[in-house]
VOBA-1610 file (N, C-alpha, C; in pm, whole numbers, padded with zeros to 5 digits, always signed):
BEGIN
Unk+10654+09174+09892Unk+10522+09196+09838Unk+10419+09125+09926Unk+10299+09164+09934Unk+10157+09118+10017Unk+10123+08966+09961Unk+10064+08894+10051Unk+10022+08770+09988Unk+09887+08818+09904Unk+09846+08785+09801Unk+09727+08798+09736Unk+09646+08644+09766Unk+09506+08678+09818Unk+09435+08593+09859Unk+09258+08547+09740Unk+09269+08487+09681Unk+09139+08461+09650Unk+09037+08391+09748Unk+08919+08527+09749Unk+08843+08454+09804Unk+08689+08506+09712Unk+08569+08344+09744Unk+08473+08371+09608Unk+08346+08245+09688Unk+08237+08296+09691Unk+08172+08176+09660Unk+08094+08149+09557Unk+08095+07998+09538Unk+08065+07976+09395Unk+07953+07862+09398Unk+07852+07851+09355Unk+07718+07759+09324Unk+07781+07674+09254Unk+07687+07506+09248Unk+07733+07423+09222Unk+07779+07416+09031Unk+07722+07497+08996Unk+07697+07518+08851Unk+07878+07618+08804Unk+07964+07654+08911Unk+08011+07722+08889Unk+07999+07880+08901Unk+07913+07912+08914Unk+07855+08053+08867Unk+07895+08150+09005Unk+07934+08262+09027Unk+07954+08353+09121Unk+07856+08485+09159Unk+07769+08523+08992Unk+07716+08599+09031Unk+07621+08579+08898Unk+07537+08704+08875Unk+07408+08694+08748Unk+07470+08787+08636Unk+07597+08876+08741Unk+07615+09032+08641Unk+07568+09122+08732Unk+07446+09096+08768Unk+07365+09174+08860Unk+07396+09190+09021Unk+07417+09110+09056Unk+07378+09050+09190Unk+07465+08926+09190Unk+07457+08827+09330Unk+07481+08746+09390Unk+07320+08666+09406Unk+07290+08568+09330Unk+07202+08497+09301Unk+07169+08389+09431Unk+07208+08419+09538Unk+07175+08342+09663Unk+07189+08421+09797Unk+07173+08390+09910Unk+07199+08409+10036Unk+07267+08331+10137Unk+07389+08282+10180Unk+07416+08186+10289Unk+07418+08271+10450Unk+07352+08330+10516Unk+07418+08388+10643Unk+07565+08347+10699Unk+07593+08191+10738Unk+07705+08153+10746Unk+07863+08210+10656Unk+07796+08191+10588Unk+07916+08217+10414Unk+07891+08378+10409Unk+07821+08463+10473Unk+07857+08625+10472Unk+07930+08584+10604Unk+07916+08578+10683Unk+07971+08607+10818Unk+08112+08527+10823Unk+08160+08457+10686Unk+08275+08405+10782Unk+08374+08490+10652Unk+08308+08506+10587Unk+08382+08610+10439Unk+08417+08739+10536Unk+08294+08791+10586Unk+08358+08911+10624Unk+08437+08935+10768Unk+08440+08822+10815Unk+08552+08773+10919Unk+08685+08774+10870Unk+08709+08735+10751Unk+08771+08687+10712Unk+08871+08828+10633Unk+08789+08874+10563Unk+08877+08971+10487Unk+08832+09119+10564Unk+08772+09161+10679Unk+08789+09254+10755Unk+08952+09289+10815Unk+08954+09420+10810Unk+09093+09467+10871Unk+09179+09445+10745Unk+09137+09408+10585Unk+09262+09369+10532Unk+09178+09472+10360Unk+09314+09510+10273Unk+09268+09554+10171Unk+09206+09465+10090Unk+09114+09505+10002Unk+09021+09393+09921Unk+09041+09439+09752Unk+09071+09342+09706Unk+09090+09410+09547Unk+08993+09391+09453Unk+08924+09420+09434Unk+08766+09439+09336Unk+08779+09497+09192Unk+08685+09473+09080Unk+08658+09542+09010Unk+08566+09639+09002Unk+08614+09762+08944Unk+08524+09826+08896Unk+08381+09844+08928Unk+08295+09756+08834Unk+08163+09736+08873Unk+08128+09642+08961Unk+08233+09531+09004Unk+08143+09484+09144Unk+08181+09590+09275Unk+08265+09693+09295Unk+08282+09744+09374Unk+08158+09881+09376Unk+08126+09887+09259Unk+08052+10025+09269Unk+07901+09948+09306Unk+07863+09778+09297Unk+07761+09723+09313Unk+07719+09660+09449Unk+07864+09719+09512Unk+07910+09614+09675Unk+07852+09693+09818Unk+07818+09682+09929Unk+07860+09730+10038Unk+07963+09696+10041Unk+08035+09796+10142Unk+08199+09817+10190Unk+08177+09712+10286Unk+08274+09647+10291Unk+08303+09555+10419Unk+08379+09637+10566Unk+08318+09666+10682Unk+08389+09728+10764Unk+08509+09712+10770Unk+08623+09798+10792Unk+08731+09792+10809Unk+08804+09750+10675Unk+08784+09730+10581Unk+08821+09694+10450Unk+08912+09824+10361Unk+08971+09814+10291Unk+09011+09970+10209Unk+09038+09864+10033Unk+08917+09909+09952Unk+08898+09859+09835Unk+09011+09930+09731Unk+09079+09855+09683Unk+09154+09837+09554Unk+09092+09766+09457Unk+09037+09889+09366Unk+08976+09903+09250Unk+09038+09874+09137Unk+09012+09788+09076Unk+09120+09739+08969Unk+09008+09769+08832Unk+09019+09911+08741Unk+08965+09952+08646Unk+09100+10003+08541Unk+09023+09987+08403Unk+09103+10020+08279Unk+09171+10231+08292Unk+09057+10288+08376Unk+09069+10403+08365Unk+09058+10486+08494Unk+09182+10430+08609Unk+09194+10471+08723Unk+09143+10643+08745Unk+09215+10701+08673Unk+09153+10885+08685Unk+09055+10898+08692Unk+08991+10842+08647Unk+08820+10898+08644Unk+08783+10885+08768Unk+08835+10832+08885Unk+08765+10771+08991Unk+08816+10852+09071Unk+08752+10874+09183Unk+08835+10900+09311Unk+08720+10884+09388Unk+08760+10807+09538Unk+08693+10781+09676Unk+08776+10839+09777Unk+08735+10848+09852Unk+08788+10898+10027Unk+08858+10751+10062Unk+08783+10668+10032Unk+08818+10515+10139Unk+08829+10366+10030Unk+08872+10468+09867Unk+08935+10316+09786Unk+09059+10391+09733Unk+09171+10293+09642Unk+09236+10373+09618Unk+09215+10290+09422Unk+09249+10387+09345Unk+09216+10305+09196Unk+09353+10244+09095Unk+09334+10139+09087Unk+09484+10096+09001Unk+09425+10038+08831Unk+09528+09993+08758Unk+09516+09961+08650Unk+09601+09833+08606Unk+09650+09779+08750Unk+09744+09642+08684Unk+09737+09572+08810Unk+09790+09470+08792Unk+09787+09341+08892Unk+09956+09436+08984Unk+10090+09461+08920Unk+10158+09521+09011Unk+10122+09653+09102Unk+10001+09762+09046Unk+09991+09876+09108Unk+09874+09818+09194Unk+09825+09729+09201Unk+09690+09687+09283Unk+09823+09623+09391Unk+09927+09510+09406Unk+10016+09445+09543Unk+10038+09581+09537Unk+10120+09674+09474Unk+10172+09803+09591Unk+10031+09885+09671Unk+09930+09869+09632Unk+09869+09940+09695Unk+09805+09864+09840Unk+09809+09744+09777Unk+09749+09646+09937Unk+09892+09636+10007Unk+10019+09664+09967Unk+10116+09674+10023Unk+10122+09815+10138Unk+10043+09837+10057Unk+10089+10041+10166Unk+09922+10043+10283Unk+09853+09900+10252Unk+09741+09881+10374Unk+09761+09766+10441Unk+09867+09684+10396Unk+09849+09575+10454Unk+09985+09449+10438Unk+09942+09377+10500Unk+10059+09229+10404Unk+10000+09122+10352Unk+09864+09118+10349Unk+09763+09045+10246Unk+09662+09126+10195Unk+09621+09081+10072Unk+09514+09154+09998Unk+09443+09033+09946Unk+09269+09044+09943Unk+09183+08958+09943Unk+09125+08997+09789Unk+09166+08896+09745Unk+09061+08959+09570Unk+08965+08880+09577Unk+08831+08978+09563Unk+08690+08946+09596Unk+08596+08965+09470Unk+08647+08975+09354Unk+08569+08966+09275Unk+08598+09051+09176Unk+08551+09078+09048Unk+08438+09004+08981Unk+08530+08883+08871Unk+08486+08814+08784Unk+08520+08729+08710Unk+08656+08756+08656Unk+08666+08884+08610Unk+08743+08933+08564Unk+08882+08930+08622Unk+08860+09003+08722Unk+08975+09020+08823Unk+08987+08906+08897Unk+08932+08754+08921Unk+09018+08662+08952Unk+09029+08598+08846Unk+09039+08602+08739Unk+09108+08538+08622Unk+09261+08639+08619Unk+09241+08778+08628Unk+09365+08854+08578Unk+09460+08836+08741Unk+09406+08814+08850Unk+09480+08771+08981Unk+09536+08628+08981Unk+09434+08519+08952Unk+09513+08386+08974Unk+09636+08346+08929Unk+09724+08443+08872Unk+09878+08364+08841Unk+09904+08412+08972Unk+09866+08541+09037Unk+09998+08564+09157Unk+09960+08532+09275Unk+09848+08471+09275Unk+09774+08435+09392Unk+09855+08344+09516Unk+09892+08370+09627Unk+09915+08269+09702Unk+09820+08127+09739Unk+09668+08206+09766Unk+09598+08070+09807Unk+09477+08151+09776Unk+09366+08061+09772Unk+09213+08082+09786Unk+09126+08029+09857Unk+08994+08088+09886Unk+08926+08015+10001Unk+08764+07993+09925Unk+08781+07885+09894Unk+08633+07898+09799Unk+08519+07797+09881Unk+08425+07899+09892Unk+08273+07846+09982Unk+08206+07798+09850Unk+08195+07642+09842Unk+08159+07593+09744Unk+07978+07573+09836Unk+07866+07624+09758Unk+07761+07638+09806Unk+07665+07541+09729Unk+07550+07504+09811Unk+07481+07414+09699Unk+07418+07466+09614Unk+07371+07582+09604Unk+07322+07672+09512Unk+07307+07623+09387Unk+07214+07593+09289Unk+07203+07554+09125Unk+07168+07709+09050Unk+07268+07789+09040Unk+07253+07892+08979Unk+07254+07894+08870Unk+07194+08003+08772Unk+07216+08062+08635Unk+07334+08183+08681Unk+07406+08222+08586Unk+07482+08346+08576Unk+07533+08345+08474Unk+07581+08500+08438Unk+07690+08550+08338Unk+07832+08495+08401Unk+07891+08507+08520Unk+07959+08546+08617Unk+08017+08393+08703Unk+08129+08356+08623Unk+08174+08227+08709Unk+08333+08246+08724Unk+08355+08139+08829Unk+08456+08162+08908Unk+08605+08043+08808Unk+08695+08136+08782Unk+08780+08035+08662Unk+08829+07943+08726Unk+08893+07809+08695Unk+08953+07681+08665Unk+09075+07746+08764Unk+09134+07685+08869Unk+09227+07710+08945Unk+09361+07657+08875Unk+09373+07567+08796Unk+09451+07508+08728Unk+09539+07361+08820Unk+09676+07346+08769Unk+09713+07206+08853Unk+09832+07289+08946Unk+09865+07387+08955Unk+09918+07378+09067Unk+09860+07450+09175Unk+09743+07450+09179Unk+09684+07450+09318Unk+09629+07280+09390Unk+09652+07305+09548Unk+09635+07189+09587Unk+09544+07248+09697Unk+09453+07150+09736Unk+09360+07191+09845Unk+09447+07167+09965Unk+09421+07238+10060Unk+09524+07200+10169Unk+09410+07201+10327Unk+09294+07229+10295Unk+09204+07243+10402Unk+09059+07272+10356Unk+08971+07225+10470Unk+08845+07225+10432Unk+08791+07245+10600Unk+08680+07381+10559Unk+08601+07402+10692Unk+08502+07417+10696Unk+08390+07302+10724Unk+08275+07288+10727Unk+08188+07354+10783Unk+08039+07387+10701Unk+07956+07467+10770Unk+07795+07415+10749Unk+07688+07427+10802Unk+07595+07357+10808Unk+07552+07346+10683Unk+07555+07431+10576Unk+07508+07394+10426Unk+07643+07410+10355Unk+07722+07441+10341Unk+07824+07438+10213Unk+07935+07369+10297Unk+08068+07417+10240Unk+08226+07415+10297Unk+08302+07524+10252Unk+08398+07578+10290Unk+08510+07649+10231Unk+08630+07544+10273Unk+08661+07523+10106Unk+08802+07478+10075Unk+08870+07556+10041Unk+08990+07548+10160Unk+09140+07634+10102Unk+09171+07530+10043Unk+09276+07654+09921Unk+09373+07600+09788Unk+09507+07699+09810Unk+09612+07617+09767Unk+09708+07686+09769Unk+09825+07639+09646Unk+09857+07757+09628Unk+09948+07794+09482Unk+10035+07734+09509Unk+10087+07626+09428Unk+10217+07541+09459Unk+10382+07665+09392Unk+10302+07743+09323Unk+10439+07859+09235Unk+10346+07957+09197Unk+10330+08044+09289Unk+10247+08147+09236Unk+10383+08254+09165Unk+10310+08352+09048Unk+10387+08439+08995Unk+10434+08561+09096Unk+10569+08660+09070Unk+10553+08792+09149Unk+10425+08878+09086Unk+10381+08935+09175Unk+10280+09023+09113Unk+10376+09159+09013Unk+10497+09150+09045Unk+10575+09261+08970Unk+10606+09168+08829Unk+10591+09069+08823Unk+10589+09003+08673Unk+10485+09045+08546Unk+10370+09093+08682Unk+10259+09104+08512Unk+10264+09223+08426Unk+10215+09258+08337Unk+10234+09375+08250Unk+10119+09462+08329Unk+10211+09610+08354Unk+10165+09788+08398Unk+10054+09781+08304
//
C-alpha cells in the first residue's frame, strides 16, 4: 500500500481554513507545499477540491459520500479511506492528504507522517486541523523566514485496508 502523507498549514489559533477560503497568504508555504506534493496523487474532499486550483502534475482523489455523481478527466472519486490508498496506489507510492477538516480527521489513523507549516497567522475559522494524538513524534523541522514546517511521524499507523468501505 502507498504511504499516506498529511500535509496542512495551520494558524496559530489552530484553524486551516474559514469554510470559505484559506484566511492568509505565505508565498514561501505555497511554494514549498506545491514542491512538495507535485508529481504525487493528492487526496481532498469534496468541497475543498471543487474550491482548489489543481496543483500541476497532481491527480486529485476525491474523497465524497456520493462518488457517482462526479466524474473529472484528471480526478478519480472514492468513498473510503481503503478505495482512496488503491487509487493513489494505481498513481503513485505516496498520496498527500491536503485537506479539508474532515478528511484529515477520517486519514490520521493510516497516516504515515505529516508536514505541518505551523504559520503565525491569528485566524478565525470553521476549519481546524485535528490533535495528531501521542503516537506521533516530530522527527524534523524546516525553517522558513516567517513560519516552520514540522515533520511528524506515526509511531503505528493503521492499514488503510483496516477502515470501513
Amino acid at each position: 500500500m502507498p504511504a499516506l502523507v498529511l500535509v496542512a498549514g495551520v494558524a496559530r489559533t489552530g484553524v486551516i481554513g474559514d469554510g470559505e477560503t484559506i484566511p492568509w497568504h505565505y508565498e514561501q508555504d505555497e511554494q514549498q507545499y506545491k514542491s512538495r506534493v507535485s508529481g504525487h496523487p493528492v487526496i481532498v474532499g469534496r468541497r475543498t477540491w471543487a474550491s482548489m486550483t489543481d496543483v500541476a502534475g497532481t491527480h486529485p482523489v476525491v474523497v465524497t459520500s456520493t462518488p457517482d455523481e462526479y466524474e473529472a478527466e484528471n480526478a478519480t472519486f472514492v468513498s473510503s479511506v481503503p478505495a482512496a490508498a488503491e487509487a493513489v496506489a494505481a498513481h503513485g507510492e505516496t498520496g498527500y492528504v491536503i485537506g479539508g477538516q474532515s478528511i484529515y480527521s477520517m486519514f490520521l489513523p493510516y497516516a504515515d507522517r505529516a508536514f505541518v507549516s505551523k504559520l503565525p497567522a491569528v485566524a478565525n475559522g470553521a476549519a481546524v486541523f485535528p490533535y495528531l494524538g501521542t503516537d506521533w513524534t516530530v522527527t524534523g523541522t524546516e525553517r522558513y523566514d516567517e513560519f516552520d514546517v514540522v515533520e511528524y511521524t506515526n509511531e503505528d499507523p493503521l492499514p488503510p485496508a483496516a477502515a470501513e468501505r
